[in-house]
C-alpha positions in Angstrom: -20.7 29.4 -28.4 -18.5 27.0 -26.3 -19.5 23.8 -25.0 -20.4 23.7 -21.4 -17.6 22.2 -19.0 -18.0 18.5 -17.9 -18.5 18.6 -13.9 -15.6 16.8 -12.1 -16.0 16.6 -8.5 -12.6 17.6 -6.7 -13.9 15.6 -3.8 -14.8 12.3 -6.0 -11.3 12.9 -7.9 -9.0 12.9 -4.8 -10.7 9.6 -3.4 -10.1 7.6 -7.3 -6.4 9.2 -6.9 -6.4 7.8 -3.3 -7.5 4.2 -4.4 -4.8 4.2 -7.0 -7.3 4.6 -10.3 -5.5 5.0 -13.9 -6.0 8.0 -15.6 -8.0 6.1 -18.1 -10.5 5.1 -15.0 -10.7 8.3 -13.8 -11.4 9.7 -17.3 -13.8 6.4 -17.5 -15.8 7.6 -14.1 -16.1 11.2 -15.0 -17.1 10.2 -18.7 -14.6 13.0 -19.9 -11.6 12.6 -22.1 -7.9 12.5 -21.0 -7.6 15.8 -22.9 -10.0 17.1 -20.3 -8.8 15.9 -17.3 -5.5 17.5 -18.0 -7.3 20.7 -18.2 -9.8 20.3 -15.2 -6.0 19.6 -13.5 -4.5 23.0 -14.8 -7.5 25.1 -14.3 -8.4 23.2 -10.4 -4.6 22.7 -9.4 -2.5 24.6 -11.4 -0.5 21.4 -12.0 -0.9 18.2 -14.7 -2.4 15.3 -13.8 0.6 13.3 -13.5 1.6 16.1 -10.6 -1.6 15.5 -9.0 -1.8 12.0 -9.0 1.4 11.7 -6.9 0.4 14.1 -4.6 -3.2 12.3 -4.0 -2.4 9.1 -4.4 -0.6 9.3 -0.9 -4.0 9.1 1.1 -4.5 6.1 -0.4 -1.0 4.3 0.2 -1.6 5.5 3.7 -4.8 3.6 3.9 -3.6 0.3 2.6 -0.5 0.4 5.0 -3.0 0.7 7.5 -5.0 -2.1 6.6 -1.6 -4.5 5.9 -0.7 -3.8 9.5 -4.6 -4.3 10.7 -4.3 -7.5 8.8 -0.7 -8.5 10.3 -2.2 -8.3 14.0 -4.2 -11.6 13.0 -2.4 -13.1 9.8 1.1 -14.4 10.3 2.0 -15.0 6.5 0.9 -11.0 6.4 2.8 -10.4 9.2 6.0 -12.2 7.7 5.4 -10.2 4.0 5.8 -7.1 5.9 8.5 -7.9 8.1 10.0 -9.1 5.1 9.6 -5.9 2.8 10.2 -3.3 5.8 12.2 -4.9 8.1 14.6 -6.8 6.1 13.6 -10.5 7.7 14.2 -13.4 5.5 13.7 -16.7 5.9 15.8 -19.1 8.1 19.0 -20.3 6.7 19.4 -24.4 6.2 23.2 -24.0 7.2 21.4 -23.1 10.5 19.5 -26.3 11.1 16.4 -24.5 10.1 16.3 -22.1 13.7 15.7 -18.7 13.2 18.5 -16.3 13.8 18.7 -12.8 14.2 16.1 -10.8 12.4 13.8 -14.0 11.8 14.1 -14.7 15.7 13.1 -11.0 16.1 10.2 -11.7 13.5 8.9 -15.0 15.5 9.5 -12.6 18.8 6.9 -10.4 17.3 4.4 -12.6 16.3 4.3 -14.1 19.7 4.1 -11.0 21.5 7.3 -12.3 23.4 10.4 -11.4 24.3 13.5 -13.6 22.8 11.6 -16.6 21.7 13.5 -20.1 22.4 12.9 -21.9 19.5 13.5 -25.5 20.8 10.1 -25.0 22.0 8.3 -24.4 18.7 6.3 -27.4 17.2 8.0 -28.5 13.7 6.9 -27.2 10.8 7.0 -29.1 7.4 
């Protein structure tokens, strides 16, 4: 006679794959082995873990995008990252005297909920 099968809950699995949990942590949370999971995979999704993972880990990218730009309404260094990484800002250039240009007057723009932003008016920053 067989063992009986370890409960995974599809419901608890999809929120671990959401908040970006190794397999090993999954495996660690449903007290099963990696061997296992694979299966519970197979059987619940028709698809390996690996598979699944990509697929449900998207919720939880989703969040934490969400939360960054939550975060960048109130936090000018987050604000900065993110223009940055998505927006393709950079720092201001010393051959410029230090004054934004372009893209970094556009980031500064943003920030300040303004239109063009005339930087002469900006205390200095050391």
């Amino acid at each position: 006679m067989a063992r009986p099968q370890k409960e995974i809950s599809q419901k608890d699995f999809e929120k671990l794959c959401g908040l970006q949990c190794t397999k090993e942590e999954i495996c660690g949370f449903f007290d099963v082995t990696d061997k296992t999971l694979e299966r519970w995979c197979k059987r619940t999704y028709k698809q390996g873990f690996s598979e699944v993972f990509a697929q449900k880990r998207g919720a939880g990218k989703i969040s934490l995008r969400r939360s960054q730009f939550y975060l960048a309404e109130k936090n000018a260094n987050m604000a900065i990252w993110l223009g940055k990484q998505y927006l393709g800002q950079r720092e201001p250039d010393s051959r410029n005297d230090g004054k934004p240009q372009g893209a970094e007057n556009n980031l500064l723009s943003a920030i300040m909920g303004a239109g063009e932003v005339d930087t002469d008016d900006l205390p200095e920053v050391e």
